[in-house]
C-alpha positions in Angstrom: -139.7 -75.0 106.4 -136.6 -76.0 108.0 -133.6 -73.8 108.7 -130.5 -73.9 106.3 -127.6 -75.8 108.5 -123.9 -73.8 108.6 -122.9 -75.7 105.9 -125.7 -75.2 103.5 -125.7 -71.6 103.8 -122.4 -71.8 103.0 -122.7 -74.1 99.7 -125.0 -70.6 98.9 -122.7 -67.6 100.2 -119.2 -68.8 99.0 -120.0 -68.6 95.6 -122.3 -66.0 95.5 -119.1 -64.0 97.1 -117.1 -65.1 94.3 -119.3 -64.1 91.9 -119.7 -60.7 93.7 -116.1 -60.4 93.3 -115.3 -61.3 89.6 -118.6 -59.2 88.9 -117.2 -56.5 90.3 -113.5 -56.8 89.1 -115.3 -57.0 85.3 -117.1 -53.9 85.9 -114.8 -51.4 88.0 -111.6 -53.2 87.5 -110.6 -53.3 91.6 -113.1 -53.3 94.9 -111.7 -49.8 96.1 -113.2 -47.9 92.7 -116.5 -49.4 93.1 -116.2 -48.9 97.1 -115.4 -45.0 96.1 -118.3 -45.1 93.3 -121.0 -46.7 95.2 -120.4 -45.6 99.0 -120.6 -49.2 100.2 -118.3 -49.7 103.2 -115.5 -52.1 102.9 -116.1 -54.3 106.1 -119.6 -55.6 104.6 -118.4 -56.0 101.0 -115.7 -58.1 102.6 -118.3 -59.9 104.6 -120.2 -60.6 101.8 -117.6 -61.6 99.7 -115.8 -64.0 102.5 -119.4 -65.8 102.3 -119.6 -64.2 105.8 -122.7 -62.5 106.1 -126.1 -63.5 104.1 -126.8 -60.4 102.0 -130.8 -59.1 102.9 -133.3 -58.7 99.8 -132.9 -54.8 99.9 -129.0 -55.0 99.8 -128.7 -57.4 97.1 -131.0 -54.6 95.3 -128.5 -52.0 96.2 -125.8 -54.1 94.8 -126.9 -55.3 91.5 -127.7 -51.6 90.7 -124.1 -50.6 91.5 -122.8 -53.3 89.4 -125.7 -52.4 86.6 -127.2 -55.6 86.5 -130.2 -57.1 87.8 -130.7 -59.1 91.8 -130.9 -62.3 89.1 -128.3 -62.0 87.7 -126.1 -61.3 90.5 -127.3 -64.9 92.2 -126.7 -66.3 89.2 -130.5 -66.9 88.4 -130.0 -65.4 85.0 -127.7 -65.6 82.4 -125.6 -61.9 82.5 -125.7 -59.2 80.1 -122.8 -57.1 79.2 -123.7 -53.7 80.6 -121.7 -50.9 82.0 -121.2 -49.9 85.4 -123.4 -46.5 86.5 
């Protein structure tokens, strides 16, 4: 398998950043509450986010549970359910 070029990593990160974002502005209303709530440091959520960084398995597991929702759903694999935020 061939490695993913700049560009097609990201076609992948951008939006999974923005989706991050509005996921997280639907359940905690602004980044700092859910930075406060979940103990995530600010530089990497703004990494990920910015499409900076490309999340590992493990973290995307820690952030879907913040959120309340599951790894699928936070790629946008799945279709969302309304949940609230632990």
């Amino acid at each position: 398998m061939e490695k993913l070029t700049d560009a097609e990593k990201k076609e992948i990160l951008e939006p999974f950043g923005k989706r991050l974002e509005a996921l997280i502005y639907e359940r905690f209303k602004t980044k700092e509450k859910f930075l406060r709530d979940t103990g995530f440091f600010k530089a990497n959520l703004h990494q990920f986010i910015k499409g900076e960084v490309d999340p590992q398995l493990t973290t995307l597991h820690r952030l879907a549970n913040a959120i309340g929702i599951t790894v699928e759903e936070l790629v946008g694999e799945k279709k969302l359910k309304k949940t609230k935020a632990k």
